[in-house]
KOLVO-183073 format. One record per residue: residue in one letter; x, y, z of N, C-alpha, C in turn. Coordinates in Angstrom, 3 decimals, padded with zeros to 6 digits. Layout:
# residues N
A|X|Y|Z|X|Y|Z|X|Y|Z $
...
# end
This chain:
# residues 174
X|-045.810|025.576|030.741|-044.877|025.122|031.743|-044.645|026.206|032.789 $
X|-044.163|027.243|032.160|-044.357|028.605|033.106|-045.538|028.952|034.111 $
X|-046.840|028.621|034.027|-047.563|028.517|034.791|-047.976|028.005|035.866 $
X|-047.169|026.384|035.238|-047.471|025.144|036.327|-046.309|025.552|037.156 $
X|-044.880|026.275|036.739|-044.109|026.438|037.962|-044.909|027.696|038.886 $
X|-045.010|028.752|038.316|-045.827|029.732|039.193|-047.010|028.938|039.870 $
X|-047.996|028.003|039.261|-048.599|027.658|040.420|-047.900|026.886|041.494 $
X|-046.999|026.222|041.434|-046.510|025.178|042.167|-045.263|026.078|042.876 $
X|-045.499|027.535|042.759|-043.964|028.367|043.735|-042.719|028.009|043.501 $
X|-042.503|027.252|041.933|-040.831|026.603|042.166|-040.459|027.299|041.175 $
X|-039.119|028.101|040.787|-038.013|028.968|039.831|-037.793|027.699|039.446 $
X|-037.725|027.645|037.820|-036.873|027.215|037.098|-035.254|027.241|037.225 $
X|-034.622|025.709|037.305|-033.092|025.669|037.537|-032.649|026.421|036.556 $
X|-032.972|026.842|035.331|-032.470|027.362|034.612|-032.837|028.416|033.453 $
X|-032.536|029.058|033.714|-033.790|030.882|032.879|-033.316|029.916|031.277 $
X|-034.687|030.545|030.433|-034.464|030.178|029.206|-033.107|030.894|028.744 $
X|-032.467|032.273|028.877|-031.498|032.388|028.432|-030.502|031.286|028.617 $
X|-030.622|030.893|029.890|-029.751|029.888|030.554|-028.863|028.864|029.624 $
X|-030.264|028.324|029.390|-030.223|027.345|028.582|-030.410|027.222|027.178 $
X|-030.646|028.019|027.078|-029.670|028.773|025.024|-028.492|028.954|025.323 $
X|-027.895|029.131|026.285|-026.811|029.414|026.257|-025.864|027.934|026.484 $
X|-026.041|027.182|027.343|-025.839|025.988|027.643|-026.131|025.313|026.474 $
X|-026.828|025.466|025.705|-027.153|024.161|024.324|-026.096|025.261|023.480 $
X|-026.032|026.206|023.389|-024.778|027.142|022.090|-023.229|025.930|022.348 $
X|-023.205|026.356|023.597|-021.785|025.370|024.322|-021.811|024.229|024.125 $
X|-022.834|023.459|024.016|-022.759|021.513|023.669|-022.426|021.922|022.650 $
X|-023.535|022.918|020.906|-023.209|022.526|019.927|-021.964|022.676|019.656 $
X|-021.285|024.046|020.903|-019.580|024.342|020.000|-018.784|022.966|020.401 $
X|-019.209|022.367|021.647|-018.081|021.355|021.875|-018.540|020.005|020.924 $
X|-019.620|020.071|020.769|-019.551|019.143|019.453|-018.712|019.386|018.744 $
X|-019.193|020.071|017.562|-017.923|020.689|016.471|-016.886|020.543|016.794 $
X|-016.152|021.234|017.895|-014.535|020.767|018.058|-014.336|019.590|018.290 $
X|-015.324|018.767|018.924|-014.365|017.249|018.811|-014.878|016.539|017.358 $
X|-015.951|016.656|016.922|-015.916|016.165|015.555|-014.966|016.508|014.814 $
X|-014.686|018.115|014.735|-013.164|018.403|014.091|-012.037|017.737|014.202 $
X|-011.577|017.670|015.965|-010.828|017.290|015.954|-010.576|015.445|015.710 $
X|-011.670|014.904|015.853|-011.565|013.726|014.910|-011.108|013.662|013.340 $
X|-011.566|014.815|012.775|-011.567|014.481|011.120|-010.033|015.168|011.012 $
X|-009.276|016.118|011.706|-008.011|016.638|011.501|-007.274|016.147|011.796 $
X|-007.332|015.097|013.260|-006.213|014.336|014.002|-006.354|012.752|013.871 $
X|-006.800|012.325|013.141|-007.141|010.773|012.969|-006.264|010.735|011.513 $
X|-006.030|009.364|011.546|-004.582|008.500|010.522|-006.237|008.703|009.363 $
X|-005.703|008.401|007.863|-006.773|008.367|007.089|-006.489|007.206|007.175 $
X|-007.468|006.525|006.530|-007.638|004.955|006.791|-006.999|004.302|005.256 $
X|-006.325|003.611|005.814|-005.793|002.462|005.097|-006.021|001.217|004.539 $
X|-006.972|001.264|003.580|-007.631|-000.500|003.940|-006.331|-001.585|003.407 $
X|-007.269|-002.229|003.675|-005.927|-003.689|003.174|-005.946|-004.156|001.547 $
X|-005.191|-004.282|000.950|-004.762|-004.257|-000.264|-003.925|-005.589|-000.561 $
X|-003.325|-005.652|-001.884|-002.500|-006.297|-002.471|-001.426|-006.118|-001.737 $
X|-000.526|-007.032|-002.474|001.219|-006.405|-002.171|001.845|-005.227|-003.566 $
X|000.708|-006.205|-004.752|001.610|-005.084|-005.340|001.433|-003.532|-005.131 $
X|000.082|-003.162|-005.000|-000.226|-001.622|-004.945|000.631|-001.016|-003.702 $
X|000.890|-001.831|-002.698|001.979|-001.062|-001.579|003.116|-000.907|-002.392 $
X|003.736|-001.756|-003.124|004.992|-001.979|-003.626|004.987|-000.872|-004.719 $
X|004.109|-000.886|-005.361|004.243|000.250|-006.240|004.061|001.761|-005.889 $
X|003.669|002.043|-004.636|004.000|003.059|-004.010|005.462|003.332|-003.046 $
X|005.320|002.287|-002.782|006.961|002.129|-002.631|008.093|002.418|-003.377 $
X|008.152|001.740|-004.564|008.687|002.219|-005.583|009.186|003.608|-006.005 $
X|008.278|004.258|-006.106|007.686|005.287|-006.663|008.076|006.478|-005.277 $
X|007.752|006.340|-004.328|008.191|007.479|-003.213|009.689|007.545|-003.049 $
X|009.906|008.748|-003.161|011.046|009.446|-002.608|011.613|009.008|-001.112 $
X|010.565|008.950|-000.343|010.642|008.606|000.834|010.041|007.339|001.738 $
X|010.552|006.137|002.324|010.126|005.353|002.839|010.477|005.210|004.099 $
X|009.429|004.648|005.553|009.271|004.650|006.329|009.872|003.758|007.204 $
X|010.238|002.771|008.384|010.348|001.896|008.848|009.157|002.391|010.736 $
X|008.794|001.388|011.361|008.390|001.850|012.474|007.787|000.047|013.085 $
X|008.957|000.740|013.944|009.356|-000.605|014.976|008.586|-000.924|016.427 $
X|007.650|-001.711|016.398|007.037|-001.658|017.150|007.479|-002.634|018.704 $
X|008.092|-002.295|019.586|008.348|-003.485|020.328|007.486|-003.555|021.573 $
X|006.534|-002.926|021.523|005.359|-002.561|022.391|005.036|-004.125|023.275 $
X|005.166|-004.669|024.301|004.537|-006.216|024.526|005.554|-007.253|023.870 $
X|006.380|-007.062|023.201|007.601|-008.057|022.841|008.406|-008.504|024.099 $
X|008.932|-009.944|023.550|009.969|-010.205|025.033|011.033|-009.569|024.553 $
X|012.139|-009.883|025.239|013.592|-009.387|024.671|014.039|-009.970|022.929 $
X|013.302|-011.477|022.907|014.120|-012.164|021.974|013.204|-011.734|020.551 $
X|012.080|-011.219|020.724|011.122|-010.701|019.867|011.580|-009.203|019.524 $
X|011.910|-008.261|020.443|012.152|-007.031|020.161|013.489|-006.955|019.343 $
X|014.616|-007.954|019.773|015.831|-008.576|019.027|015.787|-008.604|017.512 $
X|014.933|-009.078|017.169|014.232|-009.600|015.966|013.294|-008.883|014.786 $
X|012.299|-008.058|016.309|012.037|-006.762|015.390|012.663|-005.905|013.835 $
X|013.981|-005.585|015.353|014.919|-004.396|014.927|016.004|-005.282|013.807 $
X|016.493|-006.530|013.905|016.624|-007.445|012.474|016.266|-007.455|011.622 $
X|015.089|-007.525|012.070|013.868|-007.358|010.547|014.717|-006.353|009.390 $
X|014.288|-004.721|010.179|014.519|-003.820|009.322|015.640|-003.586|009.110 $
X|016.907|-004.047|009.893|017.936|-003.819|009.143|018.549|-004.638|008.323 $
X|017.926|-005.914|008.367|018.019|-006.502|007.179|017.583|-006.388|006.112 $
X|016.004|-005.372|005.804|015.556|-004.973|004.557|016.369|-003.884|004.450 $
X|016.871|-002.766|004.765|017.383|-001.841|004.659|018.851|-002.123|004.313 $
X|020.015|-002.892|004.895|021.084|-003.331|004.097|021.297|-003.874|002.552 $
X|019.897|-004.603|002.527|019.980|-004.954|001.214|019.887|-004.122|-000.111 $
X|019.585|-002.577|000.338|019.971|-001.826|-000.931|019.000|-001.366|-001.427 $
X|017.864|-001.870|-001.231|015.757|-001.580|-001.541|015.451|-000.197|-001.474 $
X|016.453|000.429|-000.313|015.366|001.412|-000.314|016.900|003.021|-000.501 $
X|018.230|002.426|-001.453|019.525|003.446|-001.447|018.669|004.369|-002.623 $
X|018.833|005.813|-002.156|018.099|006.690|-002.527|017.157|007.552|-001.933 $
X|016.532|006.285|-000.865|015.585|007.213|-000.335|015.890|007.871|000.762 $
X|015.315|008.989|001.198|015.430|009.346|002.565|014.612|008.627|003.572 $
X|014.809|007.951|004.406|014.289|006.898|005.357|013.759|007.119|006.648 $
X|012.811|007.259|006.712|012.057|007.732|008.475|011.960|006.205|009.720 $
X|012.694|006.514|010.522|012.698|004.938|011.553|012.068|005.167|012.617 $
X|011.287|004.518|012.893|010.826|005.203|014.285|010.767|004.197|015.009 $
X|010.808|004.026|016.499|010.883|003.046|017.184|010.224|002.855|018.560 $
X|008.980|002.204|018.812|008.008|002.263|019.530|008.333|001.056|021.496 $
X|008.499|002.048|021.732|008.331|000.649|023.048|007.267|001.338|024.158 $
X|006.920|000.716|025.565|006.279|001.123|026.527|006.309|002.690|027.175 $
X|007.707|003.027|026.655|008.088|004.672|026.943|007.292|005.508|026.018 $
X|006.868|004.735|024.806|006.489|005.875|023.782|007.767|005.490|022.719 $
X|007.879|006.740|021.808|008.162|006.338|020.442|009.462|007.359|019.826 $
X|010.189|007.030|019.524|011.553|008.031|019.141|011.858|008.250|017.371 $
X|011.584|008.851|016.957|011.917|008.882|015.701|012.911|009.422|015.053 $
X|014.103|008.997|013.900|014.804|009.570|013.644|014.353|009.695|012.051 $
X|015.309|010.098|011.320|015.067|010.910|009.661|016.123|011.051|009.423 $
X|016.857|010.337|007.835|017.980|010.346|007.638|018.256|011.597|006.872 $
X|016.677|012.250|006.233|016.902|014.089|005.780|016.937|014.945|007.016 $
X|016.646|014.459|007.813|016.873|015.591|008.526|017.972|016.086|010.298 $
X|018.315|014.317|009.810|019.609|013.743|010.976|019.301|014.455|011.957 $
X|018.114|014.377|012.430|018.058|014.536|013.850|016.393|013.299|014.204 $
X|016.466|013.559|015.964|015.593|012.705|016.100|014.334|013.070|016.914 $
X|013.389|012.584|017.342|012.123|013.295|018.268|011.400|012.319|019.254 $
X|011.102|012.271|020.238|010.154|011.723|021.109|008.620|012.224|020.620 $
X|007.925|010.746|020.690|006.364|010.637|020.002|005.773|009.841|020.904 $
X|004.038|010.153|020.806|003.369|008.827|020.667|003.391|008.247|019.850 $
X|002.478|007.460|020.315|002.255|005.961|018.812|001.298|006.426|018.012 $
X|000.312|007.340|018.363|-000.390|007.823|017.367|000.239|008.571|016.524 $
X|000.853|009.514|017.286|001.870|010.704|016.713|002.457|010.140|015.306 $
X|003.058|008.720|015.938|004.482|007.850|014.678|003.218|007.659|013.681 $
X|002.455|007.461|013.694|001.412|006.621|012.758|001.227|008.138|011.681 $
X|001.067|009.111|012.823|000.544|009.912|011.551|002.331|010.948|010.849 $
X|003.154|010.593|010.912|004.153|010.463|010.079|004.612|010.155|009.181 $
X|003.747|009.073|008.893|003.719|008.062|007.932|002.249|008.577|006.491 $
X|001.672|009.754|007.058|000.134|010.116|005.808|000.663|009.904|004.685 $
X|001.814|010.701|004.540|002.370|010.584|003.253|003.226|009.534|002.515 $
X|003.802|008.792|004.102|005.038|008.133|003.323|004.334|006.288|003.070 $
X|005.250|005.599|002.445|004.941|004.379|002.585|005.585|003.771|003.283 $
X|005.078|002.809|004.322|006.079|002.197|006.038|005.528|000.884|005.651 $
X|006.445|000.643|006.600|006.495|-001.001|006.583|006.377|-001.097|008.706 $
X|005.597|-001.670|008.930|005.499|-001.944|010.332|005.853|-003.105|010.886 $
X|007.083|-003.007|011.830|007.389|-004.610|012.106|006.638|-004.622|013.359 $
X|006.013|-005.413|013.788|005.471|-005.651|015.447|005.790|-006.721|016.121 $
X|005.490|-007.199|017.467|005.057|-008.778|017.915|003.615|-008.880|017.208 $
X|004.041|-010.613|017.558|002.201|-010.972|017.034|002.305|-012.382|016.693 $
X|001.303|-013.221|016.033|001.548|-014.374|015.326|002.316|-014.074|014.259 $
X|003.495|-015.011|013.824|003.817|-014.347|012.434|003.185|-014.216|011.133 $
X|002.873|-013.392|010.751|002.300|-012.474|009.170|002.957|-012.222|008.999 $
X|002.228|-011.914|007.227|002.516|-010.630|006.801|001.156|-010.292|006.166 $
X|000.972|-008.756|006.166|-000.425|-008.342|005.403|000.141|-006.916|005.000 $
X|-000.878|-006.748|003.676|-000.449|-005.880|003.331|-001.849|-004.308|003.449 $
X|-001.236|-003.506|002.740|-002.275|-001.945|002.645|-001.927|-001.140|002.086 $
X|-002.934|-000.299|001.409|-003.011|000.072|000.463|-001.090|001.262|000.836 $
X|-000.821|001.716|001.918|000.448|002.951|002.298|000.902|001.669|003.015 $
X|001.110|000.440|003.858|001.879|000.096|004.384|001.870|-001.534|004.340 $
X|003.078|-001.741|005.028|002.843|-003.656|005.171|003.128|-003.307|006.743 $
X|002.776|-005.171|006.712|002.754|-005.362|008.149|003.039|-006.636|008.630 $
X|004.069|-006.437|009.340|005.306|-007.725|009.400|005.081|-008.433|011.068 $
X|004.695|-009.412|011.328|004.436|-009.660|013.168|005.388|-011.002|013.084 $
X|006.210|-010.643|014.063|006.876|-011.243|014.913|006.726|-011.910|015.087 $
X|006.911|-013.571|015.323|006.050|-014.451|016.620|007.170|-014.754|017.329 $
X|006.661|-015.411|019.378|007.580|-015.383|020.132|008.833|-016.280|019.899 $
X|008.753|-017.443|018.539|010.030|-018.308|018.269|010.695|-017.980|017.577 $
X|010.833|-016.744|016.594|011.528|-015.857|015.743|012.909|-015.554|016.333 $
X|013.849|-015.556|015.881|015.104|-015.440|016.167|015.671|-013.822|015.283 $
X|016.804|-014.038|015.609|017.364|-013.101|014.514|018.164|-013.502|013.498 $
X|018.313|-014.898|013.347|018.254|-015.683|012.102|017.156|-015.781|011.311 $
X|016.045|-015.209|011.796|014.723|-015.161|011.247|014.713|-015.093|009.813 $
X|013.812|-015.568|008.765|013.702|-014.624|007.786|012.610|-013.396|007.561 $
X|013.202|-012.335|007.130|012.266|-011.060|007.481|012.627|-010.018|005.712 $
X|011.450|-010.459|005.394|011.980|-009.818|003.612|010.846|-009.236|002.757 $
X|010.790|-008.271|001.800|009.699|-008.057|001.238|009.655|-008.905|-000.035 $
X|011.235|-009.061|-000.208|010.829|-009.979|-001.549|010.175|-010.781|-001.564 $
X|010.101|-011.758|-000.556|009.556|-013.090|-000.270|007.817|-012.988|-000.112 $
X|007.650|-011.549|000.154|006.024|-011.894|-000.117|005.588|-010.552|-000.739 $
X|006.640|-009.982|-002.065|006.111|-009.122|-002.821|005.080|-010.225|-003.929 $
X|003.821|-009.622|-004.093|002.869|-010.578|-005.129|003.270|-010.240|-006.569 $
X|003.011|-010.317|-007.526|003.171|-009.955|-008.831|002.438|-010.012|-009.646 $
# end
């Protein structure tokens, strides 16, 4: 190759050091974003029973809530936040220390009843709050429920009221 440029009078755009040096730099920026994929990504959750959520539920010290009102109308986001304080009055979760977090178009606010104070998040951020704990996610959506192996997942639909019913008993499996 070196020859055919000397015959043809044209410098290489780039000296072989050049470009050892330029391929060192792709491989490092590889590595860091592969890293930072495998360090900053939620571990994955597949979908499960009810009971195996429930029995981690059970069993943790600590349980989650995270309120999604992201794309909800008013009477949906209403309803959301019903949801969980209707599982939470009922006594399910006295004992635990309780993480709430609450998601709209601004981003995401979280409070902690260990640690009575609160924080501004993303939504990724809120998600990975939850590695350890077991959450329950209320959202909009068609109404469900589905479950996973760390969380459930509760959707809204737009005729839901806050007479709604919104419960784990009702679709714990056994």
């Amino acid at each position: 190759m070196k020859k055919e440029q000397a015959a043809s009078g044209k410098k290489p755009i780039l000296s072989e050091g050049d470009r050892n040096a330029l391929f060192a730099v792709l491989v490092v920026m590889a590595i860091g974003v592969a890293s930072y994929a495998l360090l900053f990504s939620a571990p994955a959750d597949p979908e499960a029973d009810g009971s195996e959520f429930y029995a981690r539920l059970t069993a943790s010290d600590t349980a989650g809530f995270l309120f999604d009102v992201r794309g909800a109308n008013d009477a949906q986001a209403s309803a959301i936040y019903q949801c969980g304080v209707d599982m939470i009055s009922k006594g399910r979760f006295a004992g635990k220390a309780l993480v709430n977090i609450g998601c709209s178009e601004e981003g995401c606010l979280a409070t902690n009843t260990a640690a009575n104070g609160s924080s501004k998040l993303t939504y990724d951020q809120a998600l990975k709050k939850f590695t350890a704990t077991p959450y329950i996610l209320i959202k909009s959506g068609e109404p469900s429920y589905k479950f996973y192996q760390r969380h459930m997942e509760i959707a809204i639909g737009k005729n839901m009221t806050q007479n709604s019913t919104c419960d784990i008993e009702a679709t714990k499996s056994g």
